[in-house]
C-alpha positions in Angstrom: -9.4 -15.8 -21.6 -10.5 -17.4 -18.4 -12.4 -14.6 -16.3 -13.2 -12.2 -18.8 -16.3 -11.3 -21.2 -16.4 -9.3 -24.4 -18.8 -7.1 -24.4 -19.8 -4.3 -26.7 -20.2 -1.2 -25.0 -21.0 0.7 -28.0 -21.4 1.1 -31.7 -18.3 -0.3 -33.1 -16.4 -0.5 -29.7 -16.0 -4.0 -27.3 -14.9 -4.0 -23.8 -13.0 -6.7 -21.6 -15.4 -7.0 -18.2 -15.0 -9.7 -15.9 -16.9 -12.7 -14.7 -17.6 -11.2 -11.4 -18.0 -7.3 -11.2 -18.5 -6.3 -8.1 -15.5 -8.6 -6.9 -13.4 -6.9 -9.4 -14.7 -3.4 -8.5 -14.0 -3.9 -5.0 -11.0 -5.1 -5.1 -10.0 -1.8 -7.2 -11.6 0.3 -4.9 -9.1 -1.5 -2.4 -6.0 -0.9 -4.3 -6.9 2.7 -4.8 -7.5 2.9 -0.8 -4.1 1.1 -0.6 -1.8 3.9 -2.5 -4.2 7.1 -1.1 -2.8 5.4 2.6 0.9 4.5 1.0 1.1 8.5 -0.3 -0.1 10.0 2.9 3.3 7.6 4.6 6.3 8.8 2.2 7.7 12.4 2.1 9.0 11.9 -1.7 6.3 14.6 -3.4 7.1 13.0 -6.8 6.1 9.5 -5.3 3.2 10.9 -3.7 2.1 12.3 -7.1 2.4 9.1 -8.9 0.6 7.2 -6.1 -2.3 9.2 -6.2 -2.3 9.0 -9.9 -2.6 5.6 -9.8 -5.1 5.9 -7.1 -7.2 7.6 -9.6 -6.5 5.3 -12.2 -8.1 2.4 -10.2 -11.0 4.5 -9.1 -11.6 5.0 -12.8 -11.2 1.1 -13.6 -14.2 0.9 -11.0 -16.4 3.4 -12.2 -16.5 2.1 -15.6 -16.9 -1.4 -14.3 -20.2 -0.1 -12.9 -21.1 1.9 -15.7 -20.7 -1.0 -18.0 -22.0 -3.9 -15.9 -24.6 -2.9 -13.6 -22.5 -3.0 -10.6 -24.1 0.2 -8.6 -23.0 1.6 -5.5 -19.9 1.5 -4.2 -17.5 -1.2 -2.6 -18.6 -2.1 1.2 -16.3 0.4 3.1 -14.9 2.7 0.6 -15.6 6.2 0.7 -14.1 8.2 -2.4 -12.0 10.7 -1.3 
């Protein structure tokens, strides 16, 4: 697969990372910024719910991409809500 690694991230467990980390975690750390702005513009509370949730989902994406690949800090103008 073109752009992603297997690596083992444990004793009997493998992870897909990608070529470039901090790329990847930035632009996940953009997507997450993306629906936090999109929930604060709808009035649907269901919708809002479901955008954060994905917000958070992304954020997690990131944080294990820097766990698992020695990306530290975080992506140049992001500040986690």
């Amino acid at each position: 697969m073109p752009g992603l690694q297997l690596r083992k991230a444990g004793q009997m467990s493998h992870i897909l990372v990608p070529d470039h980390p901090r790329e990847e975690t930035a632009r996940l750390l953009g997507h997450a910024r993306h629906c936090r702005q999109l929930a604060t513009s709808v009035p649907e509370d269901q919708l809002v719910d479901q955008l954060m949730t994905l917000a958070k989902s992304y954020e997690a994406k990131a944080a294990l991409l820097r766990a698992n690949c020695d990306v530290s800090g975080q992506a140049a103008g992001y500040t986690s809500p």
